[in-house]
C-alpha positions as CSV (number, residue, x, y, z in Angstrom):
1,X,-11.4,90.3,-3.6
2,X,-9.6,87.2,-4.4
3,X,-9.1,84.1,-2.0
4,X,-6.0,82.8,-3.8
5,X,-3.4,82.4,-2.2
6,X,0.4,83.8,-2.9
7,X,2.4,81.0,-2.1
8,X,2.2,77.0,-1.3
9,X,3.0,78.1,2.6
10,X,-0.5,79.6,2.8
11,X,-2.0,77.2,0.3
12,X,-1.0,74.1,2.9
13,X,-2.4,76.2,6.2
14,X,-5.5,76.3,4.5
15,X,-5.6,72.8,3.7
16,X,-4.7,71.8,7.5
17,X,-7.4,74.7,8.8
18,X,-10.0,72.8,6.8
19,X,-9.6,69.6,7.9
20,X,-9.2,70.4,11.2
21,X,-12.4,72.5,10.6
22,X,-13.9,68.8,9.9
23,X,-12.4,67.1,12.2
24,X,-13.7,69.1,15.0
25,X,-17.1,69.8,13.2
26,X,-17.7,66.9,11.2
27,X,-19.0,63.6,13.5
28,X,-18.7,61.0,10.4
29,X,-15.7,62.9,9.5
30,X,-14.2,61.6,13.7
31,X,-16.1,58.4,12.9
32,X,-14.2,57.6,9.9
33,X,-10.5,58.4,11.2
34,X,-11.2,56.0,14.1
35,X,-12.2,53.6,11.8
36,X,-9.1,54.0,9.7
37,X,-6.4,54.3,12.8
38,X,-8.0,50.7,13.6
39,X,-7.4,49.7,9.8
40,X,-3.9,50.7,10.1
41,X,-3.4,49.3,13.5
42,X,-4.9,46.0,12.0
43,X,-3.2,45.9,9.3
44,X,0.3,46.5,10.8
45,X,-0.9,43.6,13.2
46,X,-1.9,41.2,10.7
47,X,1.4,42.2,8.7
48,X,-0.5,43.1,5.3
49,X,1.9,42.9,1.8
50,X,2.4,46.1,0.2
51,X,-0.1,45.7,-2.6
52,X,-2.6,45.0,0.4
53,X,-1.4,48.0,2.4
54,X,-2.2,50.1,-1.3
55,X,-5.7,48.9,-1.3
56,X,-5.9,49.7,2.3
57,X,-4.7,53.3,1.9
58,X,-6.8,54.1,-0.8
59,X,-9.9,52.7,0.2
60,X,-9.3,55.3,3.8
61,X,-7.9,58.5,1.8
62,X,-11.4,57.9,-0.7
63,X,-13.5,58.0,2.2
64,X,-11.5,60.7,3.6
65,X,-11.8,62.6,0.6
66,X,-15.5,62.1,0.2
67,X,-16.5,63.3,3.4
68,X,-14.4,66.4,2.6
69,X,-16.1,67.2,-0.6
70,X,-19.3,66.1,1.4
71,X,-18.9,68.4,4.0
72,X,-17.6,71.3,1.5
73,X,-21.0,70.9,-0.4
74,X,-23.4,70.7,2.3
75,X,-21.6,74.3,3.5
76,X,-21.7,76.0,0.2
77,X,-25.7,74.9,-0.1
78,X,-26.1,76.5,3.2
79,X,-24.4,79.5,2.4
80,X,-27.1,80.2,-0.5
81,X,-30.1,79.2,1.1
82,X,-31.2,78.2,4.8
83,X,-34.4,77.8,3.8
84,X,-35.6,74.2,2.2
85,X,-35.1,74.1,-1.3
86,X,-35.7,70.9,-3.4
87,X,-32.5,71.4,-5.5
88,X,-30.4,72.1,-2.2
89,X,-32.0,68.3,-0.9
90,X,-31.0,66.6,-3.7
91,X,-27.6,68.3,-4.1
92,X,-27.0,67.6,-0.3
93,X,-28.4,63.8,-0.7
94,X,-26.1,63.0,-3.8
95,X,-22.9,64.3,-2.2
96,X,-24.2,62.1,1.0
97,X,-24.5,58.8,-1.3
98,X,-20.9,59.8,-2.8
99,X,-19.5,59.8,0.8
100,X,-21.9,56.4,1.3
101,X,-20.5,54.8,-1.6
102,X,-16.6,55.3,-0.7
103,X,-17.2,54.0,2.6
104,X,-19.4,50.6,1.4
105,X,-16.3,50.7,-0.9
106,X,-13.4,50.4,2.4
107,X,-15.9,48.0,3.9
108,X,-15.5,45.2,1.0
109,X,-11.6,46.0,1.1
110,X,-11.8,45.3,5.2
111,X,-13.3,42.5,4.4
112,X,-11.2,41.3,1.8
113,X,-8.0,42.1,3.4
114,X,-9.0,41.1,7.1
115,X,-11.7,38.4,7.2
116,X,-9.3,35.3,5.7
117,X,-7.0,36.3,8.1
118,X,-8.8,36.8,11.0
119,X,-10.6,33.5,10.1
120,X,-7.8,31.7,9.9
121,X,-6.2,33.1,13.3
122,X,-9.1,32.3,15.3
123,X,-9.4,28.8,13.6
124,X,-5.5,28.5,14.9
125,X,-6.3,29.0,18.1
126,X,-9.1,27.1,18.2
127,X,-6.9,23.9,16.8
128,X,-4.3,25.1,19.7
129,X,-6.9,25.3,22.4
130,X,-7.9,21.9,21.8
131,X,-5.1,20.2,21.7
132,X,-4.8,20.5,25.6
């Protein structure tokens, strides 16, 4: 029996069903959309350049990807064994730390996108504030 599809139609349902699959399974997988409609919304509100905006969207679609490919090896462990299984830990633990590293990754180009920014807002309106 083969699971390949016949044309791209089918090919992109799949794709859709499995991230909705994640989306409604996944909790980190919810976690980290919130945390990237906030990016976006920041970022539009902050009026990032377009090589910023580049760094933005990759940073989100790497952690996005990660916690597909994540998720997709924590289910094919599971489909071989239930049972605890050294190898099955360690396979499960290192696709963890890949999803870990993406999203340490987004967090130092939030940083380095937003912080100067925000910094510099808030020390506006403090200079505004005391003015009056």
């Amino acid at each position: 029996m083969s699971f390949k599809h016949k044309n791209f139609k089918d090919s992109l349902r799949s794709a859709f069903a499995g991230l909705a699959d994640a989306w409604r399974s996944e909790r980190n997988m919810r976690f980290h959309t919130l945390m990237a409609a906030l990016a976006v919304g920041l970022g539009a509100w902050l009026q990032l350049s377009r090589m910023e905006w580049l760094f933005l969207f990759s940073a989100v679609f790497l952690v996005m990807t990660m916690e597909m490919l994540n998720t997709s090896l924590e289910r094919v462990v599971d489909l071989f064994t239930r049972e605890f299984h050294p190898l099955a830990r360690l396979a499960k633990n290192a696709a963890a730390g890949a999803a870990l590293l993406a999203a340490v990754y987004a967090i130092i180009v939030g940083i380095l996108l937003f912080l100067p920014r925000i910094w510099w807002a808030l020390m506006f309106f403090n200079r505004f504030i005391n003015i009056f």
